[in-house]
C-alpha positions as CSV (number, residue, x, y, z in Angstrom):
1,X,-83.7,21.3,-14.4
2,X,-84.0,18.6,-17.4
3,X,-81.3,16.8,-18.3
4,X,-80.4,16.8,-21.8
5,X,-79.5,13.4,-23.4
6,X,-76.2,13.4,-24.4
7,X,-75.8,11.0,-27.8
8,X,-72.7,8.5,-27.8
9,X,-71.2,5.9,-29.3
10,X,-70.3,2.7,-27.6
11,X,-66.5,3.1,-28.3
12,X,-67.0,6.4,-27.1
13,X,-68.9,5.1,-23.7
14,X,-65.8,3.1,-23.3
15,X,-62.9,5.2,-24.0
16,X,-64.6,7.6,-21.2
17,X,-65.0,4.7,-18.6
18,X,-61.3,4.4,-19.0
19,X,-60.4,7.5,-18.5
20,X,-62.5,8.0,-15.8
21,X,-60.7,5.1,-14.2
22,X,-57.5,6.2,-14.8
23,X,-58.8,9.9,-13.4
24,X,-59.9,8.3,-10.3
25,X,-56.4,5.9,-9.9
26,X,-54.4,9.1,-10.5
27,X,-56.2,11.1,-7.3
28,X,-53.8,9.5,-4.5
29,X,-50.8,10.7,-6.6
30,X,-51.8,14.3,-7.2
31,X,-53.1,13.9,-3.2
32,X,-49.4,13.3,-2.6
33,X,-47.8,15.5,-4.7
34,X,-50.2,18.1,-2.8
35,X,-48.7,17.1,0.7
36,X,-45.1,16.8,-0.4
37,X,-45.3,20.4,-2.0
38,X,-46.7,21.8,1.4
39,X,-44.2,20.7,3.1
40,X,-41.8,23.3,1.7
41,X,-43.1,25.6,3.2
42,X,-44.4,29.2,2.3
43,X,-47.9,28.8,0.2
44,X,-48.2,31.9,-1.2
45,X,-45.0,31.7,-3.2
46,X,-45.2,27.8,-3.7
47,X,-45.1,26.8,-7.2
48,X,-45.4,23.1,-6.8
49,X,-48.1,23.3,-4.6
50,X,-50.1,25.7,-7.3
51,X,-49.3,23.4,-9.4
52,X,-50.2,20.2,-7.9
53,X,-53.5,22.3,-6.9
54,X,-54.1,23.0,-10.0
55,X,-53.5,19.5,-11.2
56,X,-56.1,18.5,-8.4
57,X,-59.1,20.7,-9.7
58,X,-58.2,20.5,-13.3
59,X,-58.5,16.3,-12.8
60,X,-62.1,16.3,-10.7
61,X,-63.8,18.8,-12.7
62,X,-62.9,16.4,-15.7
63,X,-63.7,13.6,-13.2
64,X,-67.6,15.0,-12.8
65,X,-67.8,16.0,-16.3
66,X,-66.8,12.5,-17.6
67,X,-69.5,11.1,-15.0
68,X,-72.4,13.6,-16.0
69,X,-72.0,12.6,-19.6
70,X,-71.9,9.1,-18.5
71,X,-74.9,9.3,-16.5
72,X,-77.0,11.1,-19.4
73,X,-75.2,9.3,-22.0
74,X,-77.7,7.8,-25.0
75,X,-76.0,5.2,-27.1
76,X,-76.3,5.6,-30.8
77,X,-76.3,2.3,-32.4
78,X,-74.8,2.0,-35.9
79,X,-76.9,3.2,-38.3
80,X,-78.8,0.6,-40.4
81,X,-80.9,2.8,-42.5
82,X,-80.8,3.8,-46.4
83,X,-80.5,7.1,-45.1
84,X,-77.9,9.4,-43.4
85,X,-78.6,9.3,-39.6
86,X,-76.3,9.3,-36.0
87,X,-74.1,6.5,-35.8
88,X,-73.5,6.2,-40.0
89,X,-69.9,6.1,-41.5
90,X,-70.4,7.9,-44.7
91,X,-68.1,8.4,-48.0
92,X,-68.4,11.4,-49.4
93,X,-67.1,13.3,-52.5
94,X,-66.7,17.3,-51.6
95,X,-65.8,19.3,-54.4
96,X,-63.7,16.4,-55.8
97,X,-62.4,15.0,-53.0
98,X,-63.2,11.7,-51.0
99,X,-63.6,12.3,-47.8
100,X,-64.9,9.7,-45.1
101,X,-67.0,10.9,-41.6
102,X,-68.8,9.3,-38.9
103,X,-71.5,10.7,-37.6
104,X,-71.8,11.2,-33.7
105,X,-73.0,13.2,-30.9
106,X,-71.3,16.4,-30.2
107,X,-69.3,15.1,-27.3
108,X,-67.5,12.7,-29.3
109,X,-66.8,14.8,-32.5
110,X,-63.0,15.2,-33.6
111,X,-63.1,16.0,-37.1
112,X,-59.3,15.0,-37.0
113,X,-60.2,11.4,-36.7
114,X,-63.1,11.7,-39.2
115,X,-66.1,11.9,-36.1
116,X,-68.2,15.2,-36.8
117,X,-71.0,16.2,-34.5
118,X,-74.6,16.0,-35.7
119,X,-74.9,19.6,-34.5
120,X,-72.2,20.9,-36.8
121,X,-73.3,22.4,-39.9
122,X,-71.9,19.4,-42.3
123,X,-73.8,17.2,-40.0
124,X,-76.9,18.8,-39.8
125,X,-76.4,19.1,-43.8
126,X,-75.6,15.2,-44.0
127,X,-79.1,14.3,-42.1
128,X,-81.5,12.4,-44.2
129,X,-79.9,12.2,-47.2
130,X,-79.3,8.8,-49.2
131,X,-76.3,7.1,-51.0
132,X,-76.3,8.6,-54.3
133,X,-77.8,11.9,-54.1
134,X,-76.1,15.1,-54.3
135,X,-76.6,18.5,-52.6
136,X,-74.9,22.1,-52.4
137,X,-72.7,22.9,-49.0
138,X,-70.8,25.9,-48.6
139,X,-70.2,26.5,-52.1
140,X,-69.4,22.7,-52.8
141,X,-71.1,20.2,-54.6
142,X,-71.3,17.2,-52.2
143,X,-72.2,13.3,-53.6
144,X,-72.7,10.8,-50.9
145,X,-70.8,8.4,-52.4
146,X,-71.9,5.5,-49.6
147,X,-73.4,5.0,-46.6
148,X,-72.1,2.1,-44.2
């Protein structure tokens, strides 16, 4: 099977490393929360131990997900180019309003915080183009207003 690359920022890389960490310091906890809720008994009908299960596969499988994307992980480095690429913070103007996006891989995106994947369709539409130019998306007239 071939890996895929998985595209990441360096503040990205980091905020997983910590919460890897903090996964990994959290296991004795759940690990005791698991024993104290076996010890009331009955399993079948033992919400705290579900729970606390529960807990305890919900926090590995995020544990070997956070460690698959670190092991493929590709960091983008900023983007220094006239053009839009991975890694660019650009200022648009969409339909007549400013908007402001960075440009990362699709693990990191969280168009709340202004990070949009270069798989979704803005970012694929962003791709290439230059400070200044204009282009149609979804009905709107977008201007790249700057590239930084």
């Amino acid at each position: 099977m071939i890996k895929k690359s998985i595209n990441i920022t360096a503040e990205g890389k980091k905020d997983l490393e910590e919460e890897l960490a903090r996964l990994i310091k959290g296991r004795p906890e759940i690990a005791e929360k698991i024993a104290t809720a076996r010890a009331f008994g009955d399993l079948s009908e033992n919400e705290e131990y579900s729970s606390a299960r529960n807990e305890q596969k919900m926090a590995e499988s995020r544990i070997l997900e956070i460690q698959n994307i670190l092991k493929n992980a590709k960091i983008i480095k900023k983007s220094r180019k006239s053009s839009i690429d991975l890694g660019a913070c650009v200022v648009l103007n969409m339909g007549g309003r400013e908007v402001s996006y960075t440009l990362v891989g699709a693990t990191e995106a969280n168009p709340l915080e202004g990070k949009i994947s270069n798989e979704s369709p803005i970012g694929k539409a962003l791709i290439g183009h230059k400070a200044g130019e204009e282009f149609e998306f979804n009905g709107k007239k977008v201007k790249v207003l700057e590239i930084k």
